[in-house]
C-alpha positions as CSV (number, residue, x, y, z in Angstrom):
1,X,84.8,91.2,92.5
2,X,88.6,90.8,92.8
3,X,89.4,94.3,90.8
4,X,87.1,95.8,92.9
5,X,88.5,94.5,96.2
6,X,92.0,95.6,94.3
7,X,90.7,99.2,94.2
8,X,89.5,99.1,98.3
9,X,92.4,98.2,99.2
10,X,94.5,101.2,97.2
11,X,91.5,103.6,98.5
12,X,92.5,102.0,101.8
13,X,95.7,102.9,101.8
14,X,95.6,106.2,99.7
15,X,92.8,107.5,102.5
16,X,94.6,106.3,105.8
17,X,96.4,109.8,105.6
18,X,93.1,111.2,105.9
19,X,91.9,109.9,108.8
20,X,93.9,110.6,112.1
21,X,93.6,114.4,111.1
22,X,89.8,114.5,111.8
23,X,89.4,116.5,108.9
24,X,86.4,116.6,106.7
25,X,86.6,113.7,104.3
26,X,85.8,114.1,100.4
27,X,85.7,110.6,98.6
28,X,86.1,110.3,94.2
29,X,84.1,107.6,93.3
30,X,86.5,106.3,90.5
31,X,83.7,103.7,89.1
32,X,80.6,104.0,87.3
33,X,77.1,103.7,89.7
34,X,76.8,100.7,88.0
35,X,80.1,98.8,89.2
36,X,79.9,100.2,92.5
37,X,77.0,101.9,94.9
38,X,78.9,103.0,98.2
39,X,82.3,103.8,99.4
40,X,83.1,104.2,103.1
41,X,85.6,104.9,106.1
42,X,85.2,105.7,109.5
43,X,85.4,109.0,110.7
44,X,87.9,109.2,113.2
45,X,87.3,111.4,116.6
46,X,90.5,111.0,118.3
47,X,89.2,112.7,121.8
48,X,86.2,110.5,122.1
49,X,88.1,107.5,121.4
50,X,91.0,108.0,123.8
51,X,88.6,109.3,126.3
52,X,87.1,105.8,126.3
53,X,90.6,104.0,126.7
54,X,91.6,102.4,130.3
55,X,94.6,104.1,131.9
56,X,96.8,101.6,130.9
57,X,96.5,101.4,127.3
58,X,96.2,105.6,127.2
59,X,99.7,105.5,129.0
60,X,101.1,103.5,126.3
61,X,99.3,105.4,123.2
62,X,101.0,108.5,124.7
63,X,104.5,107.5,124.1
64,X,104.3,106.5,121.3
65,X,105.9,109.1,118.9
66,X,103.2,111.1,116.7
67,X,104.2,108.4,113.4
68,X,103.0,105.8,115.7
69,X,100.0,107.0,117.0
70,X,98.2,107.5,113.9
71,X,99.2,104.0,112.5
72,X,97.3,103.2,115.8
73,X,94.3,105.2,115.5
74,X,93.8,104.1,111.6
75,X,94.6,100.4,112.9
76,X,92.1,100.5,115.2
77,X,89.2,102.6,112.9
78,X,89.6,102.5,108.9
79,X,87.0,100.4,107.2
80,X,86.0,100.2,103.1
81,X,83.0,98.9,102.2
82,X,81.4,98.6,98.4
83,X,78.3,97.3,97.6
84,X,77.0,96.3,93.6
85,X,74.1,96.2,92.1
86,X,73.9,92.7,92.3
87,X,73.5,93.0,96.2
88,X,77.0,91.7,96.9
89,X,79.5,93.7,99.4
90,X,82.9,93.8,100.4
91,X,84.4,95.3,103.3
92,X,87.8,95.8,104.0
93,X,91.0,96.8,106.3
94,X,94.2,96.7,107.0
95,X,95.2,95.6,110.4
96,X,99.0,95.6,111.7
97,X,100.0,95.4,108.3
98,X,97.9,91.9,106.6
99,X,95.0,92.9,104.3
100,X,91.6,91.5,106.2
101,X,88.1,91.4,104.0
102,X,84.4,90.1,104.7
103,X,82.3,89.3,102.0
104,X,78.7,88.5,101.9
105,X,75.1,89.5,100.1
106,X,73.3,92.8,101.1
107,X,69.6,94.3,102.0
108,X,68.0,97.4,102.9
109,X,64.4,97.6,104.0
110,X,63.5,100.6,102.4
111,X,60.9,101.4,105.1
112,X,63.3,101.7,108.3
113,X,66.6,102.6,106.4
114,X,67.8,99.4,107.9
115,X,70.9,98.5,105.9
116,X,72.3,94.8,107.0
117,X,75.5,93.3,105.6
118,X,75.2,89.5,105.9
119,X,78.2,87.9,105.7
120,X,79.0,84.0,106.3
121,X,79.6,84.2,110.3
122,X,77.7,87.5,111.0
123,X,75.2,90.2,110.0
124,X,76.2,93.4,110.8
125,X,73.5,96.7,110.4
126,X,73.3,100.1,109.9
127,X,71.0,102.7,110.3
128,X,71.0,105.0,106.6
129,X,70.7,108.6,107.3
130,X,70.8,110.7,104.3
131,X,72.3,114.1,104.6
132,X,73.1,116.8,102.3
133,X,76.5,115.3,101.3
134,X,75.8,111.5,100.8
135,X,74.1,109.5,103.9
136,X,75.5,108.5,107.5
137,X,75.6,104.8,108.6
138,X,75.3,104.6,112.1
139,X,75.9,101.2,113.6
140,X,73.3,99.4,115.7
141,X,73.8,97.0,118.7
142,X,77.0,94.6,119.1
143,X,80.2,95.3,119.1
144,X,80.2,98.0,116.5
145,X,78.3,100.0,119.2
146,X,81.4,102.0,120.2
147,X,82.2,103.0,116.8
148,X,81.9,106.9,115.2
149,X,79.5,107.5,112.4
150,X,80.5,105.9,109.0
151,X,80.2,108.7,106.3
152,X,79.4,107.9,103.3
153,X,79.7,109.9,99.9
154,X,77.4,108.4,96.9
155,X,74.2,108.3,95.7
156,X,70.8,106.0,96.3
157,X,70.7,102.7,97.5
């Protein structure tokens, strides 16, 4: 589990160029399907966020110099996840510069495409789309409400 929160956190940082372009993201899964099942990062959609900003905060965002503004946007927006075959996960982020991770155990009831990540102080769930690409996690209820779309490139659950 440590090499494999090792590798999230290079994909992390090799990705976070990616992000505050809002261009179309293409992931290389590195690892075998049997090390690792799914890869993630949130898309970014830099209009509908800073539409949702209060005056105040938007004033600030705006000058700041372009450098700055992205390191804002990914701050605020890029997420990993990995889940194994043995139903464990790992998310992870980087925040103003110090690594941040949540682990916990898995499940996904196959019926409702309900996928919930239970971790020691909360569960957080998704609803799995699939797509022609990979699937399409889309956060239900809490705080994650607010959040864009989490694309994901792999196979199966």
């Amino acid at each position: 589990m440590k090499n494999m929160t090792f590798l999230l956190i290079l994909m992390l940082l090799g990705f976070n160029g990616l992000f505050a372009q809002e261009q179309e993201l293409v992931l290389r899964d590195t690892l075998s399907a049997e090390e690792i099942k799914l890869v993630g990062v949130w898309k970014v959609d830099l209009p509908e966020q800073k539409s949702k900003l209060d005056s105040e905060t938007k004033a600030q965002v705006d000058q700041l110099d372009g450098k700055k503004q992205e390191f804002f946007w990914r701050a605020t927006e890029s997420r990993v996840f990995a889940l194994d075959n043995e139903r464990n996960f790992v998310m992870t982020w980087v925040d103003e510069g110090s690594h941040n991770e949540v682990k916990g155990k898995w499940k996904l009831d196959s019926k409702t495409g309900v996928l919930s990540l239970i971790s020691e102080d909360e569960v957080i769930e998704y609803q799995v789309e699939f797509n022609g690409k990979g699937q399409i996690w889309i956060p239900i209820g809490g705080d994650k409400k607010g959040f864009n779309k989490l694309y994901i490139k792999g196979l199966g659950i």
